[in-house]
VEXDREN-2710 file (C-alpha; in Angstrom, 1 decimal):
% VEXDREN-2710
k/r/px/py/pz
1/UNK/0.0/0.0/0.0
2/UNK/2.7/2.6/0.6
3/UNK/5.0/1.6/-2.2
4/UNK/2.4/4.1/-3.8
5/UNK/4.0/7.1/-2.3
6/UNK/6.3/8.7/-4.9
7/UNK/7.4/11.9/-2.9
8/UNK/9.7/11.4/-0.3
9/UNK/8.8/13.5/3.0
10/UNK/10.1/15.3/5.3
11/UNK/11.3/14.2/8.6
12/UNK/10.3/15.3/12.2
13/UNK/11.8/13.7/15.2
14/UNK/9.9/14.0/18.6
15/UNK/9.3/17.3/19.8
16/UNK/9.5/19.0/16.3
17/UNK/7.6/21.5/14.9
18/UNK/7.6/22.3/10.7
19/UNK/5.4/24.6/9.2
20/UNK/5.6/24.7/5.8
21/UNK/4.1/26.9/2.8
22/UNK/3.4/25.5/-0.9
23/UNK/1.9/26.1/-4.2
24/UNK/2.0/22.8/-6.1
25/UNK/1.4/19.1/-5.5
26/UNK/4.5/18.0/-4.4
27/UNK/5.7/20.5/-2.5
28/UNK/2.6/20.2/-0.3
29/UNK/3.2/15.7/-0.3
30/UNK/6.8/16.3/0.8
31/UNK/5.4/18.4/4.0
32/UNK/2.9/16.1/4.3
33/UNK/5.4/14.3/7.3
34/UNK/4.3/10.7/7.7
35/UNK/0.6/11.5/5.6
36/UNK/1.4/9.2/2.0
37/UNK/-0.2/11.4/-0.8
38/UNK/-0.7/10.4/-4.6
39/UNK/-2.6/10.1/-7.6
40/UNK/-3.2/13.7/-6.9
41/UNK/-6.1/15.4/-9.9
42/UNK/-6.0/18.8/-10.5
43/UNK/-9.9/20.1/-10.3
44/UNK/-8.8/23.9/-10.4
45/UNK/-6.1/26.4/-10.7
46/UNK/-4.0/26.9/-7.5
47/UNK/-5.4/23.6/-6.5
48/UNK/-2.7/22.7/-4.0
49/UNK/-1.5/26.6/-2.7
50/UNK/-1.2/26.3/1.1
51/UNK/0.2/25.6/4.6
52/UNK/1.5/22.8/6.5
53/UNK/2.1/22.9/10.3
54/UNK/3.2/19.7/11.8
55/UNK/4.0/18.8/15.6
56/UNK/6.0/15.6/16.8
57/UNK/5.3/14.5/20.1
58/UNK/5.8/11.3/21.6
59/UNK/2.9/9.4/20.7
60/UNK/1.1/11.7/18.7
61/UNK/1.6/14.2/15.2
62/UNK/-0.8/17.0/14.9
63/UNK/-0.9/18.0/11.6
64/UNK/-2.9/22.0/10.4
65/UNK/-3.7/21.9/7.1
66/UNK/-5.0/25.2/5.4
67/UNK/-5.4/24.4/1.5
68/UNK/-6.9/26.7/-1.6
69/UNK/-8.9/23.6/-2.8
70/UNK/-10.3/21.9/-5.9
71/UNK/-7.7/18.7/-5.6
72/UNK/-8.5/15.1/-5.5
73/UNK/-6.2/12.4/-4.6
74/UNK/-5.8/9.4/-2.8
75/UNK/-4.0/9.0/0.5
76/UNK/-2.5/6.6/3.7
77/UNK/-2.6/8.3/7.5
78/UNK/0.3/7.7/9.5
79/UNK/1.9/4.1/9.8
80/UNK/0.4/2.3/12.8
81/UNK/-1.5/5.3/14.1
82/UNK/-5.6/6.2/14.6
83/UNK/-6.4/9.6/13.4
84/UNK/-9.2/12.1/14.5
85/UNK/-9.6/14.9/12.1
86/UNK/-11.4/17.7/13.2
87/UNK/-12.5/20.2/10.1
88/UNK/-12.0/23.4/11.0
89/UNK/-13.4/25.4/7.9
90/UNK/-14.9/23.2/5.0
91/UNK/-16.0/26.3/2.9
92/UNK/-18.0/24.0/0.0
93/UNK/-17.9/20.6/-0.8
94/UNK/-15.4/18.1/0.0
95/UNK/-15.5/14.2/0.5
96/UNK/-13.6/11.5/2.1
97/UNK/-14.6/8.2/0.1
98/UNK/-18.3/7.2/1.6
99/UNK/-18.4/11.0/3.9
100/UNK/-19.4/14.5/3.3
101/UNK/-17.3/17.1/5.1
102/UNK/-18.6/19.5/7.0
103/UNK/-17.3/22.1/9.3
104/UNK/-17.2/20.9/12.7
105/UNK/-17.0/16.9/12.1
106/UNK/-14.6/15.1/13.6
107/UNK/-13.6/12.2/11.6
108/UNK/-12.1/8.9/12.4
109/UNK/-9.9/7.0/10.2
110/UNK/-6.8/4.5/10.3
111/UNK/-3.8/3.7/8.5
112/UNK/-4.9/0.2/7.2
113/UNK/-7.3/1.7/4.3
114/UNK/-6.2/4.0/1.2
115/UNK/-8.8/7.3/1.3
116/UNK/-9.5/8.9/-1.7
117/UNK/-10.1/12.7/-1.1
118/UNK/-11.6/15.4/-3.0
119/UNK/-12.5/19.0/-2.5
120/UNK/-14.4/21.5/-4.5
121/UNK/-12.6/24.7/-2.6
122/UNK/-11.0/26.0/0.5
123/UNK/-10.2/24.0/3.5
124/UNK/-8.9/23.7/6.8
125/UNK/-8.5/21.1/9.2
126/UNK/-6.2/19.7/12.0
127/UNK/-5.5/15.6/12.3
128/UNK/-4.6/14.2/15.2
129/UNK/-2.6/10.6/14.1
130/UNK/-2.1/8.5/17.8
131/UNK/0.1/6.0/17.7
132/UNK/-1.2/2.2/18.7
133/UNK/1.0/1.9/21.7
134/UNK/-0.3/5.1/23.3
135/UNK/-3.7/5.6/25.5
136/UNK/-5.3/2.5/25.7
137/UNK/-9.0/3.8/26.8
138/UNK/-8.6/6.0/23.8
139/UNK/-7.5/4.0/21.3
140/UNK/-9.7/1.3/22.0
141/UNK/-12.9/4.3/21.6
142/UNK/-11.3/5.0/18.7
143/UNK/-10.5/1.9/17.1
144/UNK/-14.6/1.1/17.1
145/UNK/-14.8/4.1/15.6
146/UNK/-12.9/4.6/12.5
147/UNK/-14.8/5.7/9.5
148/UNK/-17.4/7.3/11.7
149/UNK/-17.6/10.7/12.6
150/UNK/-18.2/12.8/16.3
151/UNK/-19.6/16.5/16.3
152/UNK/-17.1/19.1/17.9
153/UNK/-19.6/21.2/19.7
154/UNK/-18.5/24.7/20.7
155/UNK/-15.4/24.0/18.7
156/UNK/-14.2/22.6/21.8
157/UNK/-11.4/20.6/20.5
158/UNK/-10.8/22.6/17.3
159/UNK/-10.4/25.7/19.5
160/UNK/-7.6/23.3/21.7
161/UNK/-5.7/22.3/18.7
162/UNK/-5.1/25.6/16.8
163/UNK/-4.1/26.9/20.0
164/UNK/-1.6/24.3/20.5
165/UNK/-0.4/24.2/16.8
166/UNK/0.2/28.0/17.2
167/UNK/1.5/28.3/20.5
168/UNK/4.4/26.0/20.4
169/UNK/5.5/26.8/16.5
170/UNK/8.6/29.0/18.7
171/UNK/9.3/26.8/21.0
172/UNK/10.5/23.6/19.3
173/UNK/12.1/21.2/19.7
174/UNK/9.4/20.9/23.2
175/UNK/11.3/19.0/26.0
176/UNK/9.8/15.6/27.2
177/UNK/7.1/17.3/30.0
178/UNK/6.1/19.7/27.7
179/UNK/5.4/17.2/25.3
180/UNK/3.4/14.8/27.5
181/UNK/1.6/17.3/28.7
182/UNK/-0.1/18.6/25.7
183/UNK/-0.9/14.9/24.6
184/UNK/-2.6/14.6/27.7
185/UNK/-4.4/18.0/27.2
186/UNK/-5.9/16.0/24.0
187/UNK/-6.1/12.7/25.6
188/UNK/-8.5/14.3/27.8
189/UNK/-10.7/16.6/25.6
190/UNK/-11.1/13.8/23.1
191/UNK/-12.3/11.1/25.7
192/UNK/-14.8/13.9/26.5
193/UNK/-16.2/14.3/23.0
194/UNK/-15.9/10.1/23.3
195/UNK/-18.2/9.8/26.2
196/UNK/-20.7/12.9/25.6
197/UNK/-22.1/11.3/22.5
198/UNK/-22.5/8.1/20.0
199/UNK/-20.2/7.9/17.0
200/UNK/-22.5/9.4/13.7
201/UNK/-22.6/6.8/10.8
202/UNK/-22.4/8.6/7.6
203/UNK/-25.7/9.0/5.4
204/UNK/-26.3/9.6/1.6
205/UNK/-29.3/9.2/-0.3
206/UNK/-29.8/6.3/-2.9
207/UNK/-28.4/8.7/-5.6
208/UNK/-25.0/10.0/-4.0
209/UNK/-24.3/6.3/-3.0
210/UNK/-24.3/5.6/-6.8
211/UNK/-22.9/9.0/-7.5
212/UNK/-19.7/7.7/-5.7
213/UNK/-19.8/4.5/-6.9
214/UNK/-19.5/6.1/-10.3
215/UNK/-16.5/8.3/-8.9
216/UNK/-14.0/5.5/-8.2
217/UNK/-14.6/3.7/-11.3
218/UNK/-14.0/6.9/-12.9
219/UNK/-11.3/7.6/-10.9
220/UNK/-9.5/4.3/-11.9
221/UNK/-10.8/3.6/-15.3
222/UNK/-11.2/6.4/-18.0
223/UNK/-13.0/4.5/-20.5
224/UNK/-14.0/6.2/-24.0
225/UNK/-17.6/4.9/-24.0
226/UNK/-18.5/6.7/-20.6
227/UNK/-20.5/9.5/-21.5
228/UNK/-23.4/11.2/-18.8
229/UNK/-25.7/9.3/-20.4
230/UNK/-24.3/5.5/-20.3
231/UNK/-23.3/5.6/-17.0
232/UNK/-26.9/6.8/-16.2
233/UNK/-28.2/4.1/-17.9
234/UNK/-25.7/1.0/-16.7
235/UNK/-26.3/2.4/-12.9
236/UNK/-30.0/2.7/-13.4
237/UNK/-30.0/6.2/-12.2
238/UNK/-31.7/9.1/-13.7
239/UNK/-29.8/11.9/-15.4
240/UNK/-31.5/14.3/-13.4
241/UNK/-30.6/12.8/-10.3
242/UNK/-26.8/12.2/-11.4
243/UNK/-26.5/15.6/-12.3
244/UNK/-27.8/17.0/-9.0
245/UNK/-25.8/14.2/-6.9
246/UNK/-22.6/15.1/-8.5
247/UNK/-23.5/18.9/-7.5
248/UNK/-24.3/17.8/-3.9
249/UNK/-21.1/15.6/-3.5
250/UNK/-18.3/17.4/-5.4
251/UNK/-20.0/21.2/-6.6
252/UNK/-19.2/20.1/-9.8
253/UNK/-21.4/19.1/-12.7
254/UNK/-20.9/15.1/-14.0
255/UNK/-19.3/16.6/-17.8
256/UNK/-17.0/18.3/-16.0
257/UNK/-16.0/16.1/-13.5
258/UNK/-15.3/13.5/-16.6
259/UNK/-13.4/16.1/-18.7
260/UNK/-11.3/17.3/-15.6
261/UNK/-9.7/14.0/-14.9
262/UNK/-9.4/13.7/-19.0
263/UNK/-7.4/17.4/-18.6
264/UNK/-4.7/15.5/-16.0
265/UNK/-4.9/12.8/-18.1
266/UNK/-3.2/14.6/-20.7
267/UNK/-1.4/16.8/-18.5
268/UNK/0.3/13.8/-17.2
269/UNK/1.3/12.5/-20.5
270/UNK/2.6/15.8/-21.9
271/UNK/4.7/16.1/-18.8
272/UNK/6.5/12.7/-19.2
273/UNK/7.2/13.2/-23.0
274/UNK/9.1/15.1/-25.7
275/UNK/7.9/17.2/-28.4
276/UNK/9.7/14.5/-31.0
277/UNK/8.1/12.0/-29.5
278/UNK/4.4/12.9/-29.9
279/UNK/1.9/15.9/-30.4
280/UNK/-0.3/17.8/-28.3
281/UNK/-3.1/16.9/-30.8
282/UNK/-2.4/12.8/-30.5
283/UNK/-2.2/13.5/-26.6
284/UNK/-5.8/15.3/-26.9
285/UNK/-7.5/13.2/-29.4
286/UNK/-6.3/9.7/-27.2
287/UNK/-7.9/11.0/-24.4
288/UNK/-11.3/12.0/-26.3
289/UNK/-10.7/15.3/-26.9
290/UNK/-12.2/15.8/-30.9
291/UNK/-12.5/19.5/-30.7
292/UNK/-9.0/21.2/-30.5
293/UNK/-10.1/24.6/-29.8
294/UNK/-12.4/23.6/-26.8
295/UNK/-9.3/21.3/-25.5
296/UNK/-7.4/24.1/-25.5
297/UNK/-9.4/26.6/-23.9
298/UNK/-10.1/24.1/-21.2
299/UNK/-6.5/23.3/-20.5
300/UNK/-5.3/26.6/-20.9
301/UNK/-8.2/27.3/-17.9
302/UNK/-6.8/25.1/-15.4
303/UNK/-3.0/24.5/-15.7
304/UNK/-2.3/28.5/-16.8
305/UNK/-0.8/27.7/-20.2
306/UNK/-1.1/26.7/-23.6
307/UNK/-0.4/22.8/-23.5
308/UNK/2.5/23.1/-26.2
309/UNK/4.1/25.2/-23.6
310/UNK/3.9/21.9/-21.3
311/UNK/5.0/19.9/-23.9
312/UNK/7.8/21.5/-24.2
313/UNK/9.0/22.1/-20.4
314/UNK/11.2/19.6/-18.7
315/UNK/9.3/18.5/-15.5
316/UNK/11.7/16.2/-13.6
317/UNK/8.8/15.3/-10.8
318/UNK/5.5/14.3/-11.3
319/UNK/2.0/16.0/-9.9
320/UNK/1.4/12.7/-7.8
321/UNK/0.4/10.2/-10.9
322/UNK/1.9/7.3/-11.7
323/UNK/0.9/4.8/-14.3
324/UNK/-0.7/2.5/-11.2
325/UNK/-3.3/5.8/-10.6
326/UNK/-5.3/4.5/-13.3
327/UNK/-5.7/0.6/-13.3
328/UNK/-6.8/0.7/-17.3
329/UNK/-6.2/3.4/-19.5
330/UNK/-8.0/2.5/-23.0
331/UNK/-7.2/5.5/-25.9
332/UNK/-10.1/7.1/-26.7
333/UNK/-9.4/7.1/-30.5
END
């Protein structure tokens, strides 16, 4: 599973404190710490423009992320770890595989499942990533838990966590006491949350759940006979109903959605290759695009430039997408 990550991260060691600003995919996976990020897909410009503040402390990483938005990829928490999420700000639409985001959730995942991840705008939230040879009571709580979601009433533990994040960002490397002592601060204020109220299973309609299960075999298999209409048809749902569940879920429109991951698609492959090896026009036309002057207009839209300008620029790291992000890639000739 993480043999997928192909952005090596930075470091902390106990007590440490990074905070880190980028503007591009990889930038923002190589301050991602101990967080495994990839198959990233590019849903707008300045898709991955933000912040990263990370501390180490013995038996637990908190991790502040502030991010511009419109990004979907697929990612691994923390080796051996239970994370609690709380989301801070959540300013339109944003998903974590079978959950809608919303401001104030806390969310409860482990390391043992790949998460896809996609958001339609700007977002902030803090993870909490315990390790599973710290707090018993809580990681047994937890551990029932994962893939469920808590409400953070009064901002109770958000309020706790920024305050923390921001508080100690001079003072690092903490010493041992200080360090034990915020985990316990957590310890407790989570435990709280634990006992005040029952985990919250997630809910969709009928429609959204086939909405996303039209997402991840998008996600992994661009196929040239998906149109809006076939896939309405082969998951018996009406057009109306995908078009307004695609809304709901991602604030984007199903046509869009499709011709987005065709745009990193091509992206990708314009990226890897050399102008005397191929043409932006082959590129387009294999990945469905018949009409060069839309293509263009599209592509120009969300990367910033012309895609002969990408054809012809060295890129010596990837956006996050390797040939295993797509599990069958059939040219759309």
């Amino acid at each position: 599973m993480r043999s997928k990550k192909n952005v090596e991260t930075t470091k902390l060691q106990e007590g440490e404190y990074l905070e880190k600003e980028f503007d591009n995919y990889v930038e923002m996976a190589k301050s991602a710490v101990d967080w495994t990020l990839f198959c990233s897909y590019q849903l707008k410009p300045n898709f991955s423009e933000g912040v990263h503040k990370i501390l180490q402390l013995p038996s637990m990483q908190i991790a502040y992320t502030n991010m511009q938005g419109g990004i979907m990829f697929d990612y691994v928490a923390p080796e051996e770890c239970i994370t609690f999420s709380a989301m801070k700000n959540i300013s339109e639409k944003a998903c974590i595989d079978q959950m809608k985001l919303e401001t104030g959730m806390i969310v409860v995942t482990d390391d043992k499942k790949i998460y896809n991840f996609i958001c339609s705008a700007h977002v902030e939230l803090i993870d909490v990533s315990l390790r599973k040879n710290a707090d018993p009571l809580l990681l047994q709580k937890l551990t029932r838990d994962v893939d469920k979601y808590y409400i953070d009433n009064n901002k109770a533990l958000t309020v706790l966590l920024t305050n923390i994040i921001n508080e100690f960002a001079d003072a690092s490397p903490l010493d041992k006491e200080t360090s034990m002592q915020i985990e316990t601060e957590i310890t407790q204020a989570m435990l709280q949350i634990l006992d005040a109220q029952e985990a919250q299973i997630p809910h969709f309609t009928k429609s959204e759940k086939t909405t996303l299960e039209i997402k991840r075999q998008l996600f992994k298999h661009m196929d040239h006979k998906m149109t809006v209409e076939s896939l309405s048809n082969d998951y018996n749902i009406s057009m109306k109903s995908l078009q307004n569940s695609f809304k709901s879920l991602f604030g984007l429109k199903p046509t869009q959605f499709m011709r987005l991951l065709k745009l990193n698609l091509v992206h990708h492959e314009l990226t890897q290759s050399k102008p005397s090896e191929t043409t932006v026009l082959k590129v387009a036309r294999k990945w469905g695009f018949a009409h060069m002057g839309h293509f263009s207009r599209h592509y120009t839209e969300l990367y910033g430039e012309n895609p002969s300008v990408t054809l012809r620029t060295t890129i010596s790291m990837i956006d996050g997408m390797n040939e295993h992000c797509v599990e069958r890639k059939e040219e759309m000739l």
